[in-house]
C-alpha positions as CSV (number, residue, x, y, z in Angstrom):
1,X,-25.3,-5.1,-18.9
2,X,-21.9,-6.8,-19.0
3,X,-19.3,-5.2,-17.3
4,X,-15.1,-5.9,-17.1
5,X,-13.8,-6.6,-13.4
6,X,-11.0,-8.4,-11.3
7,X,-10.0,-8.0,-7.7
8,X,-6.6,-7.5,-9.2
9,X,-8.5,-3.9,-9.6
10,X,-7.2,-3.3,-6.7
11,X,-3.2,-2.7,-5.3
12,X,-2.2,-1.4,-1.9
13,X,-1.6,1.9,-1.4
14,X,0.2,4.3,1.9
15,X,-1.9,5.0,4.8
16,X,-3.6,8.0,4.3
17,X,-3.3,8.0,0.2
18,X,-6.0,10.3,-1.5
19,X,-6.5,7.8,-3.8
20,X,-9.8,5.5,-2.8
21,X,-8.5,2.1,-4.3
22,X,-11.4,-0.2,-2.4
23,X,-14.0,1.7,-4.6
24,X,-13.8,-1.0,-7.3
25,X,-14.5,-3.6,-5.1
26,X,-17.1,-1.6,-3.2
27,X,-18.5,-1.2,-6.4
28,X,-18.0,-4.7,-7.9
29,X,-20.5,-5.9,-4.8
30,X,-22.9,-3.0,-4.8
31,X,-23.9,-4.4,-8.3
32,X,-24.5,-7.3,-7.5
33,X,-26.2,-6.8,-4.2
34,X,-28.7,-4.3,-6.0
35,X,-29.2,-6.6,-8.9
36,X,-27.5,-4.5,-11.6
37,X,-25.8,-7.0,-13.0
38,X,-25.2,-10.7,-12.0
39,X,-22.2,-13.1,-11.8
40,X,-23.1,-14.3,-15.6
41,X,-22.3,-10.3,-16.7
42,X,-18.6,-10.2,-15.3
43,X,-16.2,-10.8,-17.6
44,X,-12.9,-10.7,-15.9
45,X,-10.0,-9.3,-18.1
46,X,-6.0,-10.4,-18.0
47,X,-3.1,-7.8,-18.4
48,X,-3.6,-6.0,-21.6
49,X,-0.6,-7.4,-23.9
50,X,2.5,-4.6,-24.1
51,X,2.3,-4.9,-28.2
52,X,-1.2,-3.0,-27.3
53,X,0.5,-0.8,-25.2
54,X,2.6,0.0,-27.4
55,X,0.4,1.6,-30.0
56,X,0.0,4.4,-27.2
57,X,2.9,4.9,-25.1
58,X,6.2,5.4,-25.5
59,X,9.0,2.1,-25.1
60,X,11.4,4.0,-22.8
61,X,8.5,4.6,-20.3
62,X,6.7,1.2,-20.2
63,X,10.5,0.1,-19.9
64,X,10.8,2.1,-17.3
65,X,7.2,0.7,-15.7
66,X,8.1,-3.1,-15.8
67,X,11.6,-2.5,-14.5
68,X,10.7,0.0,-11.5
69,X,13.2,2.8,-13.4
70,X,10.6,5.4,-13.0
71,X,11.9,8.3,-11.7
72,X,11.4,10.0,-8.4
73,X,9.8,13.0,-10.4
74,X,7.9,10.7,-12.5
75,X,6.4,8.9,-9.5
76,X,5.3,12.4,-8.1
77,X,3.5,13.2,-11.1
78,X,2.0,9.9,-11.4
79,X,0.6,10.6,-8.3
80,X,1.3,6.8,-6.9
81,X,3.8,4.9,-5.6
82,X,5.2,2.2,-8.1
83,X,5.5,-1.5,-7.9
84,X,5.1,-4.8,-9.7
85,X,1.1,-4.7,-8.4
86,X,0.3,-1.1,-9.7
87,X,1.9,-2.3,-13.2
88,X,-0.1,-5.3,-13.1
89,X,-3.3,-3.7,-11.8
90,X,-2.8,-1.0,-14.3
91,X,-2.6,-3.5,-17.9
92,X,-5.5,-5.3,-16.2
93,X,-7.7,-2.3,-16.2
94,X,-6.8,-1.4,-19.6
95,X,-7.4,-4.7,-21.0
96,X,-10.7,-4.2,-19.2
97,X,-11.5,-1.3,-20.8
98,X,-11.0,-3.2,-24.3
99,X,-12.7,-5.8,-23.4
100,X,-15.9,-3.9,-22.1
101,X,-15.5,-2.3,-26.0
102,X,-15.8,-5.2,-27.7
103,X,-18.9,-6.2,-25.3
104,X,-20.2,-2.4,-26.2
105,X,-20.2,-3.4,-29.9
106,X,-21.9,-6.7,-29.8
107,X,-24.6,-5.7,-27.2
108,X,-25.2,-1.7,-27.2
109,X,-23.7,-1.0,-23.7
110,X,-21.4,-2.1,-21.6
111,X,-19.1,-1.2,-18.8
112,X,-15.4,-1.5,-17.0
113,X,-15.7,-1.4,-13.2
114,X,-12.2,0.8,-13.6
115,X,-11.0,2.8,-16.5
116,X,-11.4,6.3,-17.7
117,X,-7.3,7.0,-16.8
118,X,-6.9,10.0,-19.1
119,X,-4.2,12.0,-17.5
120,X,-2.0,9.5,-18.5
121,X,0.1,10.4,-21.7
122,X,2.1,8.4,-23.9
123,X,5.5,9.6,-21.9
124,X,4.6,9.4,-18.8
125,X,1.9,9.0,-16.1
126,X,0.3,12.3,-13.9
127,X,-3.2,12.3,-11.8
128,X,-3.1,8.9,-10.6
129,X,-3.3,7.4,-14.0
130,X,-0.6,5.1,-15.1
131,X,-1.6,4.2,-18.7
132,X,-4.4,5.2,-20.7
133,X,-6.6,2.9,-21.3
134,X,-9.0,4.8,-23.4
135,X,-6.7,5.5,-26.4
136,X,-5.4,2.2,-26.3
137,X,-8.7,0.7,-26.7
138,X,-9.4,2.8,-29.4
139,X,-6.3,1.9,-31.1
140,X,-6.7,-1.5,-30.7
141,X,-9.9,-1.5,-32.2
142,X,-8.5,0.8,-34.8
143,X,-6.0,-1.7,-36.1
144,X,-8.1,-5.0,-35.8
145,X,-11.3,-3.1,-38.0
146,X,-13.4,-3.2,-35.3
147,X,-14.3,0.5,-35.7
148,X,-13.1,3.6,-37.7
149,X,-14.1,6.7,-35.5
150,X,-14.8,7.2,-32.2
151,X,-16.2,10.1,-29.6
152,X,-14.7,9.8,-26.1
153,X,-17.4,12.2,-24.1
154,X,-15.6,13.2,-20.8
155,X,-17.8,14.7,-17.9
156,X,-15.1,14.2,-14.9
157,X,-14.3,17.3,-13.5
158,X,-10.7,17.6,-14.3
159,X,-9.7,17.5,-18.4
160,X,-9.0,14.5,-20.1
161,X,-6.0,15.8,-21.2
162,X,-3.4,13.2,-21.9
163,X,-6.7,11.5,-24.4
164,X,-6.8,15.0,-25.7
165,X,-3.3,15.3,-25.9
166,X,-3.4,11.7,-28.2
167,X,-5.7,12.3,-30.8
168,X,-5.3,15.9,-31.4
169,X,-4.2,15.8,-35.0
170,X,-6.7,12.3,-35.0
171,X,-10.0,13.5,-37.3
172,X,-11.0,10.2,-36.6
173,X,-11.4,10.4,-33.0
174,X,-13.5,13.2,-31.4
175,X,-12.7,14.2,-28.2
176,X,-15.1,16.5,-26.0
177,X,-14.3,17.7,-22.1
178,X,-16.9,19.6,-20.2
179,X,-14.6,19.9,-16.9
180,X,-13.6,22.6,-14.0
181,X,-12.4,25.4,-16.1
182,X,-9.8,26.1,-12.5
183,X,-9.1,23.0,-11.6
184,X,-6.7,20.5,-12.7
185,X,-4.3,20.0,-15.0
186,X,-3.9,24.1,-14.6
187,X,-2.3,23.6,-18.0
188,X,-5.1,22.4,-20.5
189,X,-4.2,20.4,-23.6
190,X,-6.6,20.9,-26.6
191,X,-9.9,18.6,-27.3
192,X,-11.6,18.3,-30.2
193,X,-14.6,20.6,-28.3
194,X,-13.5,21.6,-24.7
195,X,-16.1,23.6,-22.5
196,X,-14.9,25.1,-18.9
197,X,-17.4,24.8,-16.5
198,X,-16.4,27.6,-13.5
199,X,-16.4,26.7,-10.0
200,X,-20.0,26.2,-7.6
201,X,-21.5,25.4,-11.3
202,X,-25.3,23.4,-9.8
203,X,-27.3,20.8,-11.4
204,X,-29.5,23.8,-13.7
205,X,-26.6,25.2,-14.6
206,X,-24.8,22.0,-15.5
207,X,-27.4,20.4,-17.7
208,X,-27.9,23.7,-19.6
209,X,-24.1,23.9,-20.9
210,X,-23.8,20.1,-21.4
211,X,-27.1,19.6,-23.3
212,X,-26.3,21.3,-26.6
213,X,-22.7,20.5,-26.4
214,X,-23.5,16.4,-26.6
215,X,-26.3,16.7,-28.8
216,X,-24.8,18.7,-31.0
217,X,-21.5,16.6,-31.1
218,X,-23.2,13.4,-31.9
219,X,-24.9,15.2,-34.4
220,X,-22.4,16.6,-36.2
221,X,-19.1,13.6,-35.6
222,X,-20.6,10.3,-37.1
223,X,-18.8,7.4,-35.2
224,X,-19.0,3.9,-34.5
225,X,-18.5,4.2,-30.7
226,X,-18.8,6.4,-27.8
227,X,-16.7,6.0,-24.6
228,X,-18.3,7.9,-21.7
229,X,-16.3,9.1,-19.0
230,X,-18.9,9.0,-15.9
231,X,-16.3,11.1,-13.4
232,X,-18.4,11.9,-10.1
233,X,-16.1,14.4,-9.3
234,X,-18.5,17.1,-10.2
235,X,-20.8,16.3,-6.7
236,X,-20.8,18.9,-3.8
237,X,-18.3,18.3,-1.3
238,X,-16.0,16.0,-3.7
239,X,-12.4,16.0,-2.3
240,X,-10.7,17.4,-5.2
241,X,-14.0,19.0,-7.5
242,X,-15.3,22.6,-7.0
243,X,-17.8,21.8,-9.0
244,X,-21.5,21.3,-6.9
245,X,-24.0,18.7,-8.5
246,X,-26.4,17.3,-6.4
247,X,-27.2,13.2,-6.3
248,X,-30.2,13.9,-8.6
249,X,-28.2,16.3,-10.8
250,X,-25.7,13.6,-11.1
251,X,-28.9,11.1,-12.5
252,X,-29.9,13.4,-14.5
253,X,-26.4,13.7,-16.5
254,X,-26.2,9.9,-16.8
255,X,-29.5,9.5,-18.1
256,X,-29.2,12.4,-20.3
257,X,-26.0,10.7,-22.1
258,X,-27.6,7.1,-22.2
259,X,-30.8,8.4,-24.1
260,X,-28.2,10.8,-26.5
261,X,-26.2,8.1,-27.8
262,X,-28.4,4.9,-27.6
263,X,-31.3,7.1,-29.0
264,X,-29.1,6.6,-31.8
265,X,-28.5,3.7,-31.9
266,X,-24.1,4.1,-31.3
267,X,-23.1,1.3,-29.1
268,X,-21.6,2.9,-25.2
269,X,-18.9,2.1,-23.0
270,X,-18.8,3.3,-19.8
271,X,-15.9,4.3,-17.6
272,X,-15.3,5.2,-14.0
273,X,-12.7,8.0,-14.2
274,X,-12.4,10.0,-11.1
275,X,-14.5,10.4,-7.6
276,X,-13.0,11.3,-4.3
277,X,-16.3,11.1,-1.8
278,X,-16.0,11.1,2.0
279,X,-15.5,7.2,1.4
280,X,-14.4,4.4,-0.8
281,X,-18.0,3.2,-0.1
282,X,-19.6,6.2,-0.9
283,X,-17.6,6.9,-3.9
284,X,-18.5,3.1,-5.1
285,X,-22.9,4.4,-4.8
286,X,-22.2,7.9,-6.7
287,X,-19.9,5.3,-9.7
288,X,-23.4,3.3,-9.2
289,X,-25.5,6.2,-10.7
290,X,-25.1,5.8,-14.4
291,X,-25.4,2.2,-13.7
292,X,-28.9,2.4,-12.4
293,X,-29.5,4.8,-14.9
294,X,-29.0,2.3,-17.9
295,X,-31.0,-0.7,-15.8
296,X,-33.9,1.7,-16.2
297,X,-33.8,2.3,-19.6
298,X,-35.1,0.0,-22.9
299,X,-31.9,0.2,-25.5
300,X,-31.9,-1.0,-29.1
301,X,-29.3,-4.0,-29.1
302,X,-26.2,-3.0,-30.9
């Protein structure tokens, strides 16, 4: 499977800072060290272009991103501390995200080693996502013909709201959020389907409410590509989850989603999205789950 990555995934951060920034290396050489995917499969992206950006967010705020204008407010919702290296860090992943799109459609699946920033809305950033790279790939894609409709299928534990938030008057773009029904944002937007999952929810549980839900979706939305947001936020003991999946329930999920959507055939990008384990290591093996998932199963080439 090929999958978008650069070191440039990565930026400094405080001591201390919640958010684990050496997961996408971590995760970069995990892969390779287990075999998932060799040197030949990275395709490493450069800063997404701000015409791209542009078709999502709002000039006065990616104004205020390349000039360091933001706002003390805005850097507390945002959730991390700007500078040049978080802008640049940021474009790369979404241009990563676009990239591993475009691989998605020629080959089936395919992956960013980032990506899955949907808190971020076209104003401004909140929940340490800058810009969102998921509607700007679809928009891109959108205005070069690539595709016409897409389903973004978001299983982190918080709601994908600023993606919601995008595309809710879009009948072209489906948006579905199974997520922490008390957790954040405390303030939902609306998604096309949104289920609320309450807190303690375990594996049986889990795959019982998500099961119908994404069958029934792909069923009934016909698309021409699926962007999965692989959160592992839902595990036991995850710094900011409340939700409590266990390692296997967390293979099980993947694997469910892989067989739905390439059982029919629709080609799959995966996407980090969020996951706060003990360690940036750890974090890096639960991101590793859906890809083992897909090395273990046959796919119809897109």
């Amino acid at each position: 499977m090929r999958v978008s990555y650069t070191p440039d995934y990565f930026v400094p951060l405080p001591e201390k800072h919640p958010f684990p920034m050496g997961k996408f290396a971590a995760l970069h050489g995990l892969l390779l060290d287990e075999g998932l995917i060799r040197a030949s499969d990275i395709v490493t992206p450069r800063e997404a272009d701000w015409a791209d950006l542009l078709l999502v967010h709002d000039r006065d705020y990616l104004d205020a991103l390349a000039l360091g204008k933001l706002s003390r407010q805005a850097e507390r919702r945002m959730g991390l501390p700007w500078s040049q290296a978080l802008v640049k860090r940021s474009r790369h992943a979404v241009q990563g995200t676009l990239n591993a799109a475009f691989m998605a459609l020629e080959d089936g699946v395919a992956a960013n080693l980032a990506g899955g920033t949907h808190h971020a809305f076209p104003g401004y950033g909140e929940g340490f996502c800058v810009l969102n790279d998921i509607a700007v790939a679809i928009r891109v894609l959108r205005r070069s013909g690539w595709i016409r409709r897409a389903m973004v299928i978001d299983l982190d534990v918080h709601q994908g709201n600023g993606t919601a938030a995008i595309f809710e008057s879009d009948p072209d773009v489906f948006t579905l959020s199974v997520h922490g029904e008390k957790n954040f944002p405390f303030r939902k937007a609306v998604s096309t389907l949104d289920m609320g999952l309450p807190d303690g929810t375990g594996d049986e549980e889990y795959m019982e409410a998500i099961k119908p839900v994404i069958s029934g979706a792909l069923d009934r939305f016909a698309c021409d590509l699926v962007i999965y947001l692989a959160g592992i936020d839902v595990l036991a003991g995850d710094r900011f989850g409340r939700l409590a999946l266990t390692r296997d329930g967390l293979h099980r999920r993947d694997r469910f989603v892989l067989e739905e959507v390439r059982g029919r055939d629709l080609p799959l990008l995966c996407l980090l999205s969020g996951g706060y384990a003990e360690s940036p290591g750890k974090t890096a093996d639960y991101h590793a789950v859906v890809h083992r998932e897909a090395s273990g199963i046959t796919f119809p080439r897109g």
